[in-house]
RODO-2510 file (C-alpha; in nm, 4 decimals, decimal comma):
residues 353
     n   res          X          Y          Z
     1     x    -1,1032    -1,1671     0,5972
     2     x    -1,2241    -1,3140     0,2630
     3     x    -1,5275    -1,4712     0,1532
     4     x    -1,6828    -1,5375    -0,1732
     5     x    -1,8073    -1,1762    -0,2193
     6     x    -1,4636    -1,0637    -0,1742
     7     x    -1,0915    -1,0998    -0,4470
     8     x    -0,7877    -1,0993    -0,2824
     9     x    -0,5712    -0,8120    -0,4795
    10     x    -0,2036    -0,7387    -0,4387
    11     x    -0,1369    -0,3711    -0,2695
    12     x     0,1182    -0,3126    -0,4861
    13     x    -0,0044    -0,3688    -0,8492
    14     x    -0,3433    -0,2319    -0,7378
    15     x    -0,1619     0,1191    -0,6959
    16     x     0,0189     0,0453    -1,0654
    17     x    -0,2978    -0,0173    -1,1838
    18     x    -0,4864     0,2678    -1,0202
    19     x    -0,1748     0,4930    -1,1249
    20     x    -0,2246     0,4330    -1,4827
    21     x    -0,5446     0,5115    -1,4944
    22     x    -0,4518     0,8826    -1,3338
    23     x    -0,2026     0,8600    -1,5885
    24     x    -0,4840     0,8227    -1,8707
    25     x    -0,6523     1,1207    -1,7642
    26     x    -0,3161     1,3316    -1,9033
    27     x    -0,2218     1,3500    -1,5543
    28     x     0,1421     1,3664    -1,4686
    29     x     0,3356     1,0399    -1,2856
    30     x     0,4182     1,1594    -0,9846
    31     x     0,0836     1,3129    -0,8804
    32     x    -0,0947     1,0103    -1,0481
    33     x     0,1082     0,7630    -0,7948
    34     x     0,0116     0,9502    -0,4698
    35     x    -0,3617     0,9512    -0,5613
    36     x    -0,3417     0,5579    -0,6353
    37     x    -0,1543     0,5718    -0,2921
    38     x    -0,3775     0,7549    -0,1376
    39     x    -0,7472     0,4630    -0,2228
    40     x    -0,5118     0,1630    -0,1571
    41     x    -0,3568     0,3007     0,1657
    42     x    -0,7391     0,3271     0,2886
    43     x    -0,7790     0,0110     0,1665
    44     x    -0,5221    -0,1702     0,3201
    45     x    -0,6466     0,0003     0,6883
    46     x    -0,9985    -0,1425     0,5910
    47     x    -1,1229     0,1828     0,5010
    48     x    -1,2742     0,0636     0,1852
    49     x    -1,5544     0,3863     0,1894
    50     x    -1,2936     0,5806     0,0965
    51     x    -1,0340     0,3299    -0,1097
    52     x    -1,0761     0,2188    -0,4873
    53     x    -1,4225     0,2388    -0,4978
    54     x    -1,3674     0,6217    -0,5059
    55     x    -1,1780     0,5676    -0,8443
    56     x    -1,4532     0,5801    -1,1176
    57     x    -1,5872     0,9030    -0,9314
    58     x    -1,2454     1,0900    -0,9626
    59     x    -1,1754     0,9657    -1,3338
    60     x    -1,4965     1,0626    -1,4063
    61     x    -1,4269     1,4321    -1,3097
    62     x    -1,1296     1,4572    -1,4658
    63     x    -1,3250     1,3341    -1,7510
    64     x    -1,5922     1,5928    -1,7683
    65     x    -1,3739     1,8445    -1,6490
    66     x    -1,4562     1,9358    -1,3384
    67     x    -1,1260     1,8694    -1,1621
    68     x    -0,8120     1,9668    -1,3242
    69     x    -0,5907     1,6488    -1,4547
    70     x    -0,2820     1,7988    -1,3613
    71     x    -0,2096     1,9705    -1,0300
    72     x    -0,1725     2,3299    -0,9757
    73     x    -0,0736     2,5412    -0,6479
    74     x    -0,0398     2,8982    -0,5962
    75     x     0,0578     3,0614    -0,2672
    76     x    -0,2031     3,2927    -0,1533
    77     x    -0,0429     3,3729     0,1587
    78     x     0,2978     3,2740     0,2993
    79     x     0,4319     3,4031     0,6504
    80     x     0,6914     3,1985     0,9296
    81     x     0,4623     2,9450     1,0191
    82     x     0,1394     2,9769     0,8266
    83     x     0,0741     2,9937     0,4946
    84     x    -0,2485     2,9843     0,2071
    85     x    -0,2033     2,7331    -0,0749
    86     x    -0,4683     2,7944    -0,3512
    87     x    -0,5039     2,4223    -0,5346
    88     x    -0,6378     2,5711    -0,8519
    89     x    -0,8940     2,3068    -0,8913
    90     x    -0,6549     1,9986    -0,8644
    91     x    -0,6953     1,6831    -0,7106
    92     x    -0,6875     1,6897    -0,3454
    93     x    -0,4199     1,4308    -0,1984
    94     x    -0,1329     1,5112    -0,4211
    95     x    -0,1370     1,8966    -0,3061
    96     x    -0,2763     1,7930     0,0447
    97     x     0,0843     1,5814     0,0299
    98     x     0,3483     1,9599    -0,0685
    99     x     0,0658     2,1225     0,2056
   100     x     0,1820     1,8906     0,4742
   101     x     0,5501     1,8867     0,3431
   102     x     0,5410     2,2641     0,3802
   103     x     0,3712     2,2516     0,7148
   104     x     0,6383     2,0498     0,8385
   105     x     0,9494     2,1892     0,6615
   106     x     0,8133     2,5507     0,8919
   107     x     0,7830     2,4156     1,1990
   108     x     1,1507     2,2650     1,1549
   109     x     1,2027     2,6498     1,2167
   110     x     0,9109     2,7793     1,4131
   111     x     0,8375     2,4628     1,6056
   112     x     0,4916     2,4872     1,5141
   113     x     0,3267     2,5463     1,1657
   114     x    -0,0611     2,5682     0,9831
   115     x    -0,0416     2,5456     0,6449
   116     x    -0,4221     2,5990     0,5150
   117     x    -0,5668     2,4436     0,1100
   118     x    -0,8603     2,6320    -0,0352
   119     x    -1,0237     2,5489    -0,3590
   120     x    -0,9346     2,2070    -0,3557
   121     x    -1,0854     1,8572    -0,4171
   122     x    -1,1842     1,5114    -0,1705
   123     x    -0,8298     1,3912    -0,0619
   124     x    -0,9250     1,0861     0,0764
   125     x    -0,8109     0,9822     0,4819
   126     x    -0,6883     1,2560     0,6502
   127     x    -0,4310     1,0005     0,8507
   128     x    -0,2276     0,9576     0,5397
   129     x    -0,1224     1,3086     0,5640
   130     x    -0,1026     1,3312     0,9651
   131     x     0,1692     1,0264     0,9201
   132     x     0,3727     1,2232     0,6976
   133     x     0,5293     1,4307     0,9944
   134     x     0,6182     1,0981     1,1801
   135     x     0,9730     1,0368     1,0280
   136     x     1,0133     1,4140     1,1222
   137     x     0,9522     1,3595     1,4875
   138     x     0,6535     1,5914     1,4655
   139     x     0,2775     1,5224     1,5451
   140     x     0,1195     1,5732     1,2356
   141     x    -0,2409     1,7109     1,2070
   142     x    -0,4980     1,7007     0,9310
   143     x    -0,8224     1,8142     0,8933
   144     x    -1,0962     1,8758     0,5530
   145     x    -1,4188     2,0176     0,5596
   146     x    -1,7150     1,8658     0,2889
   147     x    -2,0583     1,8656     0,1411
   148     x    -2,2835     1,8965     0,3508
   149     x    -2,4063     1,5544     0,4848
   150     x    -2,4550     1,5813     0,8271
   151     x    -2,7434     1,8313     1,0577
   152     x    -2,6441     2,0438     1,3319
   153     x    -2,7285     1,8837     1,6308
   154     x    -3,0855     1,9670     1,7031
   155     x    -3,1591     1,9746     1,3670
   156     x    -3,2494     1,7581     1,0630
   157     x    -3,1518     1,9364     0,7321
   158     x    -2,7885     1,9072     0,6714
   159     x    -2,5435     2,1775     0,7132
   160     x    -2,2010     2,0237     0,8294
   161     x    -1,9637     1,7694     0,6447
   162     x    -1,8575     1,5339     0,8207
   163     x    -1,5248     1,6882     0,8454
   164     x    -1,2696     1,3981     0,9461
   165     x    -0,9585     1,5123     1,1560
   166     x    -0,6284     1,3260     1,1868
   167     x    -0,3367     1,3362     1,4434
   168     x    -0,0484     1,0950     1,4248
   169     x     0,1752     1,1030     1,7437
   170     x     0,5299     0,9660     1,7188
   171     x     0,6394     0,6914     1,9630
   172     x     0,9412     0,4715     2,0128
   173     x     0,9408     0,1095     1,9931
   174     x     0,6050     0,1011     1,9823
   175     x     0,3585     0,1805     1,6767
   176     x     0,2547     0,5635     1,6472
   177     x    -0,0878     0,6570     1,7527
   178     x    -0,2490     0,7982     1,4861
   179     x    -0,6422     0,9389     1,5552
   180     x    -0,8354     0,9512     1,2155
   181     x    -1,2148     1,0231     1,2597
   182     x    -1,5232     1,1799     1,1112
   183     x    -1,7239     1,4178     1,3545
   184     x    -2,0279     1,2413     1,2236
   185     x    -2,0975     0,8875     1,4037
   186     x    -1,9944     0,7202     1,0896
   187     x    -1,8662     0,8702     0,7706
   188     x    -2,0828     0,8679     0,5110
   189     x    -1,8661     0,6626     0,2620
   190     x    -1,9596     0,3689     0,4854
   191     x    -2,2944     0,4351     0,4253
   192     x    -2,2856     0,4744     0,0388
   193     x    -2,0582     0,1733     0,0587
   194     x    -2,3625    -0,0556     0,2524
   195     x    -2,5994     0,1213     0,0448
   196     x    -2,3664    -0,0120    -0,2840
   197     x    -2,3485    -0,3553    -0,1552
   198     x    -2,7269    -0,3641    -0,0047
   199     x    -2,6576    -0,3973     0,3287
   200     x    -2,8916    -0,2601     0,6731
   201     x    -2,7044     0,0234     0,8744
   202     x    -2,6162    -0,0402     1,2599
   203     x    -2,9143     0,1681     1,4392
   204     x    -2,8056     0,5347     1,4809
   205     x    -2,5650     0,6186     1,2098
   206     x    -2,8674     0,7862     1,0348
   207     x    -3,1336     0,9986     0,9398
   208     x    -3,3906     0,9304     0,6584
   209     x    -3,4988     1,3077     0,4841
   210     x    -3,7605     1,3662     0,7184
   211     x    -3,5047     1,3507     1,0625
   212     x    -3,6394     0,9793     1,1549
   213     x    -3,3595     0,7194     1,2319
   214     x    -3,3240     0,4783     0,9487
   215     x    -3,1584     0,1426     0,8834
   216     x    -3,2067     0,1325     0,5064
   217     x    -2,8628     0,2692     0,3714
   218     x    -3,0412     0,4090     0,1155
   219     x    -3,3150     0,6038     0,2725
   220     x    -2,9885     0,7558     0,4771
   221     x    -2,8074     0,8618     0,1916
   222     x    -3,1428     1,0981     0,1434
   223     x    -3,1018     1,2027     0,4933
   224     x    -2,8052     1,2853     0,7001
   225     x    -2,5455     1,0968     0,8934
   226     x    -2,5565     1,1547     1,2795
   227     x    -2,2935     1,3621     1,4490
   228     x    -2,0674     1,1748     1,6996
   229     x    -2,1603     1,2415     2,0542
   230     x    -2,4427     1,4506     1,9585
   231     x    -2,3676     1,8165     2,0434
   232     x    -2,0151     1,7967     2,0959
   233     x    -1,9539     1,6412     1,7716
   234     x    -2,1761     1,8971     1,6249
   235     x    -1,9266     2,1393     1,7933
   236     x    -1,6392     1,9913     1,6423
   237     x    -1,7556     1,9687     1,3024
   238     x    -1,8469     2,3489     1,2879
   239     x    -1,4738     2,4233     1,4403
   240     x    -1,2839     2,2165     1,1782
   241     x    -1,4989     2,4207     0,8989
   242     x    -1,3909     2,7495     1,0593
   243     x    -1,0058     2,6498     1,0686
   244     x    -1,0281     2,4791     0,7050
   245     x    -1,2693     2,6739     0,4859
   246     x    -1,3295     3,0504     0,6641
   247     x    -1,0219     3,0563     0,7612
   248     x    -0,8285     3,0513     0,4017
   249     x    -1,1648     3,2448     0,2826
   250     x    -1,3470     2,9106     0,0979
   251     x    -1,6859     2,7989     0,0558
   252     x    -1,7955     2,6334     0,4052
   253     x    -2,1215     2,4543     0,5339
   254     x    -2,4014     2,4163     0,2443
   255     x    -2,1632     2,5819    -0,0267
   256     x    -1,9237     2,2907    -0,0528
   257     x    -2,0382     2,1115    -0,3830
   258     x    -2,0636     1,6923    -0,3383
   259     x    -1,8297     1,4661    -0,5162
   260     x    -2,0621     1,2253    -0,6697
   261     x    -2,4112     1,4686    -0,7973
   262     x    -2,2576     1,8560    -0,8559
   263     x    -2,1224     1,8092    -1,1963
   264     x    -2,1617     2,1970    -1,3029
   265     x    -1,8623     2,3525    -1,0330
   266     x    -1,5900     2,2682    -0,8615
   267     x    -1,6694     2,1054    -0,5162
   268     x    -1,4373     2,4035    -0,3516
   269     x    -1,3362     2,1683    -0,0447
   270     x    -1,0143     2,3118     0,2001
   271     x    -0,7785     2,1343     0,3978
   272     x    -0,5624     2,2262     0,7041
   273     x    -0,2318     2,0637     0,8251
   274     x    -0,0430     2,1233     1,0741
   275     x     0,3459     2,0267     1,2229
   276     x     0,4326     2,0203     1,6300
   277     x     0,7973     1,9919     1,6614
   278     x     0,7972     1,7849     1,9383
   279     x     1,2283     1,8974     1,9732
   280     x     1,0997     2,2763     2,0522
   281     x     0,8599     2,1430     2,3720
   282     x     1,0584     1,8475     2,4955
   283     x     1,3642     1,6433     2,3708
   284     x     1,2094     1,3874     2,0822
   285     x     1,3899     1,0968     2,2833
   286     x     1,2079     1,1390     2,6224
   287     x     0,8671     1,2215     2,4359
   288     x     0,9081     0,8653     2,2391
   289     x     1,0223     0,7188     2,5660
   290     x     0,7494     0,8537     2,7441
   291     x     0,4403     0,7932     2,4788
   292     x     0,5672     0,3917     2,4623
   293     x     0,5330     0,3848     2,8442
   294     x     0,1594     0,5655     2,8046
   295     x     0,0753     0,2480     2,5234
   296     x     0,2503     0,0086     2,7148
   297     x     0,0639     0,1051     3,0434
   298     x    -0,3202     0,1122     2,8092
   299     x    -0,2253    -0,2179     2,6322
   300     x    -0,1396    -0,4051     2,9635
   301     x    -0,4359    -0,2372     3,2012
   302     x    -0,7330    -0,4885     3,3395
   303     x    -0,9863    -0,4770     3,0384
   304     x    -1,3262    -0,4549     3,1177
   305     x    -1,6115    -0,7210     3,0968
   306     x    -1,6703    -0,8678     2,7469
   307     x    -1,3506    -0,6861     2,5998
   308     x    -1,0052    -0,9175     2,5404
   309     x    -0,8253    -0,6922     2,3957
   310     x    -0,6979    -0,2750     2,4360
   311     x    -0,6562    -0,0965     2,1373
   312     x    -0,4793     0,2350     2,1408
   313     x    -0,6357     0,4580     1,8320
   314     x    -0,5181     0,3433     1,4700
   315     x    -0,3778     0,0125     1,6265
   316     x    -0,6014    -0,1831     1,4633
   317     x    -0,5727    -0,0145     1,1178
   318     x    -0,1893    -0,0334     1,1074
   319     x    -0,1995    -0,3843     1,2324
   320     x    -0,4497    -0,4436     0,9304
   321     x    -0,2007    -0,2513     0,6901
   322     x     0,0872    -0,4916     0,7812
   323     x    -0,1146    -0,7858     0,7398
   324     x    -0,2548    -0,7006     0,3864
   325     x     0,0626    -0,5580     0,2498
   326     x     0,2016    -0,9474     0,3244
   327     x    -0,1551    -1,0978     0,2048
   328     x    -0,3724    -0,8715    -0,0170
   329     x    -0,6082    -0,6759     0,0110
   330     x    -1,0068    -0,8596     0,0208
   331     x    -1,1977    -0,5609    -0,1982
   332     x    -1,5250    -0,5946    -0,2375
   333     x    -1,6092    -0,8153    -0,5620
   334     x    -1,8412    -0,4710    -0,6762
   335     x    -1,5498    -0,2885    -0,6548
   336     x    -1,3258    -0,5106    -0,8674
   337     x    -1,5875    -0,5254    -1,0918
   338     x    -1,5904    -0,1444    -1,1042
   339     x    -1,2701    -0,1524    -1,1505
   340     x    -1,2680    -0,4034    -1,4830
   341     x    -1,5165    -0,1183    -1,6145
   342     x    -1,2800     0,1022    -1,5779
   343     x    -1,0112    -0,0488    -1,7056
   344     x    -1,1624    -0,1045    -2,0306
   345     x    -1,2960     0,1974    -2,0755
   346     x    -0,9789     0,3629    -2,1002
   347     x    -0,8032     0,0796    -2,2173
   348     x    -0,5608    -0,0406    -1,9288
   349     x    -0,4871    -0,3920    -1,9340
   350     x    -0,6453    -0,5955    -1,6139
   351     x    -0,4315    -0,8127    -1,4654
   352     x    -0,5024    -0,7524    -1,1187
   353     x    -0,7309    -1,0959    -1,0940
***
């Protein structure tokens, strides 16, 4: 929806525009176009923590330094259905993109396939690299590890990113489902992003620095954000950094540096993806079949008191995606303003609004 402290932008020349200012940075074409297409795909799903307004905190980087402006990959370790991509420093989405293609290029063979990223950078939603194995007929996972945000259940200093996993599950006539979550109650872009645009938190997304609950979006970016379902999301959060970081031999927990203060050292974040052949467990046809029956049966069951609607996860997101492709995207008028900043600091024209 738009109001007055929102600008309607175009999807498409926002990524043009977002592209050429990768471009600026020395970086190559190709890998400049899937980071812009990695912000404005958040955007256009609403996910505006972790859309443009990440953009003058990755140029910056690249500026200083601290991230390399062109990608590099080197395979650590390479069997059948597993391998160890090193990222050399690079952005994240534009090797978390050959990770995933690899991932599901093996499991056209092995019917299943892991393909772990170590010394890498923030690469955005996991869900844009989960969808990748959905013209393949696989269901594509995705999972990062990152700074430190979040306590162990129990306690209050923070030890755990918030860790986001993705799974996008092919169907038939109906959309995919696609699952795309932090293990922390929120992530804690949302919370920078209310703290940005001075708005009060929903009770229990945080913790001030002395373990209270907060509201002030602020005092919670001091603090930590709350794991989902308590323990269980504490659980989760300490699996996924297993799987991503220990397991290609990475920094994990604490170590991971943040995007936005640690200036001195690459931020060292890993990835994991994975590829299910759904052909090598079932044929693809009755799988599709049977998945739009499962939606079909969720969107048409009784919903309870007070709801009018069933959403099946990532519904609402690609529903949002369709819409704003056909009508624009409303960004924040902060962000676009950000935006201008950047613009004419490395002198791209702004023609976006």
């Amino acid at each position: 929806m738009k109001d007055k402290d929102t600008i309607l932008i175009q999807a498409v020349p926002l990524k043009k525009f977002c592209a050429q200012l990768f471009e600026k940075t020395g970086m190559q074409p190709e890998e400049a176009l899937v980071n812009a297409d990695t912000l404005v795909d958040a955007d256009l799903k609403g996910i505006d923590s972790h859309g443009v307004s990440r953009l003058p905190i990755h140029l910056k980087r690249i500026k200083i330094g601290i991230v390399r402006a062109n990608y590099e990959m080197k395979m650590a370790s390479d069997r059948l259905s597993a391998a160890v991509i090193d990222a050399c420093n690079s952005m994240g989405p534009y090797v978390s993109v050959k990770a995933m293609e690899l991932a599901i290029e093996k499991a056209r063979h092995t019917g299943v396939a892991f393909v772990t990223v170590k010394n890498s950078n923030h690469n955005g939603i996991a869900a844009y690299y989960a969808e990748r194995a959905l013209p393949s007929g696989m269901i594509g996972i995705a999972a990062t590890n990152s700074k430190a945000r979040m306590a162990v259940y129990g306690g209050r200093d923070p030890y755990l990113g918030t860790n986001p996993f993705a799974v996008a599950i092919p169907a038939g006539e109906q959309r995919p489902i696609i699952a795309d979550m932090a293990t922390s109650v929120v992530a804690r872009g949302k919370v920078a992003a209310a703290a940005k645009n001075k708005q009060p938190l929903p009770p229990g997304w945080a913790l001030d620095k002395e373990g209270e609950p907060t509201t002030d979006a602020a005092e919670g970016l001091k603090g930590t954000v709350v794991p989902f379902a308590g323990y269980k999301g504490s659980a989760i959060a300490l699996v996924i950094d297993v799987l991503t970081a220990v397991l290609s031999g990475s920094l994990f927990g604490p170590y991971v540096r943040d995007l936005y203060t640690d200036f001195d050292e690459p931020a060292c974040i890993s990835h994991l993806f994975g590829a299910v052949n759904v052909e090598a467990f079932t044929s693809l046809a009755k799988f599709k079949s049977d998945i739009d029956q499962m939606i079909q049966e969720i969107k048409t069951a009784k919903p309870a008191k007070g709801v009018s609607e069933i959403f099946l996860p990532g519904e609402i997101e690609l529903c949002r995606r369709e819409k704003w492709r056909r009508e624009g995207i409303p960004l924040a008028a902060a962000y676009v303003d950000d935006l201008r900043r950047e613009a004419e600091q490395w002198q791209v024209p702004f023609t976006l609004c």
